[in-house]
Structure formats: C-alpha cells, structure tokens
C-alpha positions as CSV (number, residue, x, y, z in Angstrom):
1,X,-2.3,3.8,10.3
2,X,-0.3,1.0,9.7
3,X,3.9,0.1,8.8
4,X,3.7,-2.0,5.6
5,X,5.3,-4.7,7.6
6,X,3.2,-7.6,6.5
7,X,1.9,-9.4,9.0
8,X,0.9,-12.7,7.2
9,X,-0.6,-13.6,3.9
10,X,-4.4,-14.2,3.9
11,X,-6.7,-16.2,1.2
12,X,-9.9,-14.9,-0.6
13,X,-12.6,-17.1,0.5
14,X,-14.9,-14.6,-1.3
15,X,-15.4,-11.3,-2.9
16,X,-19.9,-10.6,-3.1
17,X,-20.4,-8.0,-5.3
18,X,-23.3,-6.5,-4.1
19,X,-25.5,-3.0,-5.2
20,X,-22.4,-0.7,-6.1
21,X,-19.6,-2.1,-3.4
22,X,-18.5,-5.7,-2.5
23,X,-18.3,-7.4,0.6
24,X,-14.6,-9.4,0.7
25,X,-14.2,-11.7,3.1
26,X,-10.5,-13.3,3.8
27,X,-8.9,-16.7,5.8
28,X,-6.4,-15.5,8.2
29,X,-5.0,-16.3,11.2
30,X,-2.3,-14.0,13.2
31,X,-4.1,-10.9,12.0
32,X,-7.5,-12.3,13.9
33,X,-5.7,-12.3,17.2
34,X,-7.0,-8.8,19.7
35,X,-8.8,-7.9,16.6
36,X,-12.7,-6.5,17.0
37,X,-15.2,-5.3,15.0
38,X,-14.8,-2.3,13.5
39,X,-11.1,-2.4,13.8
40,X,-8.8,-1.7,10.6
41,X,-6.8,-4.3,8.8
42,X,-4.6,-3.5,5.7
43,X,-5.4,-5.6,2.9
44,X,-3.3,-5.7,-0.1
45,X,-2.0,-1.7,1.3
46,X,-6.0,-0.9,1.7
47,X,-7.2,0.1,4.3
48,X,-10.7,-1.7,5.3
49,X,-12.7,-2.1,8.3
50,X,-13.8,-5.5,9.9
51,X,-17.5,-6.4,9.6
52,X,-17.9,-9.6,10.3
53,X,-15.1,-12.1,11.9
54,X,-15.0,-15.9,12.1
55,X,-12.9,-18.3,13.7
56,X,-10.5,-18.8,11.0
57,X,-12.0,-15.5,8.6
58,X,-12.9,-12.1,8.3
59,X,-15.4,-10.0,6.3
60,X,-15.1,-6.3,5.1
61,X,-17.3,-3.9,2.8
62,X,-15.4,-3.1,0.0
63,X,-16.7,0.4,-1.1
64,X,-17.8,1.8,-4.9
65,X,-14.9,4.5,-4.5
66,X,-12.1,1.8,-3.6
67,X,-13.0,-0.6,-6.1
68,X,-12.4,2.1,-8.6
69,X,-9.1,3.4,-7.3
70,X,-8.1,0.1,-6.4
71,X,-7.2,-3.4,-7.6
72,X,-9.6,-5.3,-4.9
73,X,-11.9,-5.8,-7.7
74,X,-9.6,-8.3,-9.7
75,X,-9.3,-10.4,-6.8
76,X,-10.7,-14.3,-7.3
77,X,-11.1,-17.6,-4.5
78,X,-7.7,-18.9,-3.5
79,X,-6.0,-15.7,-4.4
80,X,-3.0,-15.2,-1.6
81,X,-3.4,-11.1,0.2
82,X,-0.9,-9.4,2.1
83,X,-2.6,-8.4,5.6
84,X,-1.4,-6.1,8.5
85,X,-3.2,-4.7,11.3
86,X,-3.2,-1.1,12.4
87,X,-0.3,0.0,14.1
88,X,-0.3,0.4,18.1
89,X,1.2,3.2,19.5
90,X,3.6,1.2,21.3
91,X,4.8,-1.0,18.1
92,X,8.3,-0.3,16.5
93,X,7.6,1.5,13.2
94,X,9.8,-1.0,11.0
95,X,8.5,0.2,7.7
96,X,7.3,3.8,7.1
97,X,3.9,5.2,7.7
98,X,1.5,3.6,5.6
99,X,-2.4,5.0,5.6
100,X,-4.2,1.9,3.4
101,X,-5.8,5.0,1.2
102,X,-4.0,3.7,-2.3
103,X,-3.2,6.8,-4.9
104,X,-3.1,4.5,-7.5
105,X,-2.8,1.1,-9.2
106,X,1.1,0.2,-10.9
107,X,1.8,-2.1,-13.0
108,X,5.1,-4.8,-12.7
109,X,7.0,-4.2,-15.4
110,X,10.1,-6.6,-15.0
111,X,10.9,-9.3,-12.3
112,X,14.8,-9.2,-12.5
113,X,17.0,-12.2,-10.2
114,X,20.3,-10.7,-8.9
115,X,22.4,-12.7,-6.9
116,X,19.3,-14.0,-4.0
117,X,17.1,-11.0,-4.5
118,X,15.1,-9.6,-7.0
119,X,15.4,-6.1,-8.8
120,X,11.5,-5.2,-9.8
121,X,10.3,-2.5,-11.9
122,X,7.0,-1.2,-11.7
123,X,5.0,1.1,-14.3
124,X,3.6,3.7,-12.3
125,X,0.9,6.8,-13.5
126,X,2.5,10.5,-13.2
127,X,0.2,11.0,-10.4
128,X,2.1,9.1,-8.0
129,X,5.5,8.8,-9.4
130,X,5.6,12.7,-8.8
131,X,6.3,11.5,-4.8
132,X,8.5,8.9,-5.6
133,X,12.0,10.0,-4.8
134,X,14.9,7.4,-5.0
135,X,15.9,6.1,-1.8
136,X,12.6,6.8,-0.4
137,X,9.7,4.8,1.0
138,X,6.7,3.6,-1.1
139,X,4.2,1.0,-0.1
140,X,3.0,-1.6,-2.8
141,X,0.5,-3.8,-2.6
142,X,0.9,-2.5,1.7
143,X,4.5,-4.1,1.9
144,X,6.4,-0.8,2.8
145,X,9.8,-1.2,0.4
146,X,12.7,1.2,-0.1
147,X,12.7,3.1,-3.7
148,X,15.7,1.6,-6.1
149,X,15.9,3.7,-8.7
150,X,13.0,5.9,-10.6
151,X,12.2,6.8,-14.7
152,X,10.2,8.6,-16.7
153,X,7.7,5.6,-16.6
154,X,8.2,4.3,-12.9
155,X,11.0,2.8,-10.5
156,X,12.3,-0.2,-9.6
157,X,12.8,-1.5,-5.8
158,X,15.0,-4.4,-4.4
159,X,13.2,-7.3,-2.7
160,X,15.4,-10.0,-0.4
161,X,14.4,-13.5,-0.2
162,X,12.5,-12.4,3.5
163,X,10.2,-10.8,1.3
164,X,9.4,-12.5,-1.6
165,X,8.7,-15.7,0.9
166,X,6.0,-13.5,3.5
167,X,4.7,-11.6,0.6
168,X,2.2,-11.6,-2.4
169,X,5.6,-10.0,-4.4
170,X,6.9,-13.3,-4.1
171,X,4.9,-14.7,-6.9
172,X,4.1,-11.6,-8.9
173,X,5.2,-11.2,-12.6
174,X,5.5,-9.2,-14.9
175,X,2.2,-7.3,-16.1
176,X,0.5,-8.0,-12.5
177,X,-1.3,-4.6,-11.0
178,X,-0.2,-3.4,-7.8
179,X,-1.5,-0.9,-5.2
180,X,0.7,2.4,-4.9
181,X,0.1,4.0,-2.1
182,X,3.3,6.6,-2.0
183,X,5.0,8.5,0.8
184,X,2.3,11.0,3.2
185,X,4.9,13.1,4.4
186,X,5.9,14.1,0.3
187,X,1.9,15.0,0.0
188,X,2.3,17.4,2.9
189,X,5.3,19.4,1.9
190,X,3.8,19.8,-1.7
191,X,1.1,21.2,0.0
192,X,2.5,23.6,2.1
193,X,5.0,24.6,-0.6
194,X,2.1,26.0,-2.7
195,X,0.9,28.5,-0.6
196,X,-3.1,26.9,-1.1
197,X,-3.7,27.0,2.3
198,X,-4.0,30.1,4.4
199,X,-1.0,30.5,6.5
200,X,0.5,27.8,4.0
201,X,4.6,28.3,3.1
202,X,5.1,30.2,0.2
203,X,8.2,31.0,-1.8
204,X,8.0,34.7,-0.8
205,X,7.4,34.1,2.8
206,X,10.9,32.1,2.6
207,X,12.5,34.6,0.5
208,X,11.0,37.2,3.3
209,X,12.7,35.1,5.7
210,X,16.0,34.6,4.1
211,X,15.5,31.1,3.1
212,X,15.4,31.5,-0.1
C-alpha cells in the first residue's frame, strides 16, 4: 500500500525483456534506504517487488500481465520514474490510499499554464473514469492528485510548481500515456451496491430498512 506522495524520481538504467516479462532495473537513491529484498516499491503508480538491489540501483521482474495493463513497457535508458516506497503504518497518509495495481493507461490530453500551476487534462477509457468523481482522489503515474473537473472523455487535475518540480508530470505533454490507477474505496461501494456478493447491499435490503 502506498500514498502517491512521491518519494523521489528514479532513472531507467535498463528494462531486459526476457521470455514473456521484463526485468527493470532503476538508479535511486532515498527510496534504497531500510529497503530489502522482496519489499515493494511503487514505480511510475506500479506496484513491483525488489529483486535485486545495488548500491546506487534496484532491479524488479516486470510481469506479462503488467506490461499489458501498464505503460512499463514504453519505458527507454535515461527515462526519469516517479518512486515511493510502501507505506509504514506509522507514516502520515498525505495522499490517499494508493495500491500500485493500475486499472488502466490515460492519455495527456492538454498541458494548460495558469498563473504558476498547470491545469492538465487527461483522456481516460470508460473503465476507469466510471470512479472518477470531481473533487476526488486519483493516482497517475503513482503521484496521488485531487480530481479538477471530469468529461465524457476524461478529467483534468491541477498540479502546483511542488509537483511538476518532484515529479515525472513536470515534463509530460500532451499525448504522453499515464498510469490510472483510480480511487479503491469507489471499487468497493460499487461492489457492495450490486448485491453480487452474498450478504452484499442491495437496493431492497435498503428500501427494507428505510434507507431508501
């Protein structure tokens, strides 16, 4: 679990496509420090799991599955990554929780200036945008942002200068993919709203309890 508060921006040193998966491996610095193998470190708002570590680097397997859901697989040498490390229990949450599992790759749209921030629109597939709300939390690319405004198409989010400098956004443009990874607690409620699951909330369980 992580917060989407980037913790510093990594370099590809390499991305080894090997027999169906990839093994990425990434310079960092402050994101090496307590960190083991086998722990979790959030890489561009995926989730992957250390496999190798080096005094300055670290190496994770990049599976078939997330390569296809993802855009890890359009990453080249030099390229700039946010990274975070999984959250501690005794952190501050100064984002929103943030899994690493992506639900699906947006697209930039439009990099607006207004004033000393940005206003950024993103194209996003129906899949996700169906738990984008305005005002609410979406993670892109892992950096854990605040939802603008929404459309048929997508939505747009406000980034200060604080962002843009610690963050791959800072750079982006328009027609640049993204990672989407949308709000867990949304997923849940839609969920438990349609009655799949046994036990699950129903509208005639609230209407049999007069909440409806």
């Amino acid at each position: 679990m992580f917060t989407g508060i980037v913790e510093e921006m990594g370099a590809v040193k390499a991305l080894r496509r090997e027999a169906g998966a990839a093994r990425l491996t990434v310079s960092a610095s402050t994101v090496l420090g307590n960190t083991v193998l086998g722990d979790s470190i959030c890489v561009n708002g995926v989730c992957l799991t250390v496999v190798q570590i080096g005094t300055s680097d670290f190496s994770a397997d990049v599976a078939l599955e997330t390569m296809k859901v993802t855009n890890l697989g359009e990453l080249h040498t030099g390229q700039k990554v946010n990274l975070e490390r999984a959250l501690q229990l005794s952190a501050r949450i100064g984002g929103h929780l943030v899994t690493g599992h992506v639900d699906a790759v947006g697209r930039m749209r439009e990099k607006r200036q207004e004033g000393n921030s940005w206003r950024i629109f993103f194209d996003a597939p129906e899949k996700a945008l169906r738990y984008i709300i305005q005002k609410g939390s979406v993670a892109i690319d892992g950096i854990s942002l605040t939802v603008a405004d929404v459309d048929k198409a997508g939505f747009s989010i406000a980034m200060i200068p604080h962002t843009a400098k610690l963050t791959t956004l800072g750079f982006k443009s328009s027609g640049d993919s993204v990672n989407l990874e949308t709000d867990i607690i949304g997923k849940y409620v839609e969920r438990l709203l349609s009655g799949r699951v046994e036990g699950g909330v129903s509208l005639e369980l609230l209407k049999g309890h007069g909440f409806a």
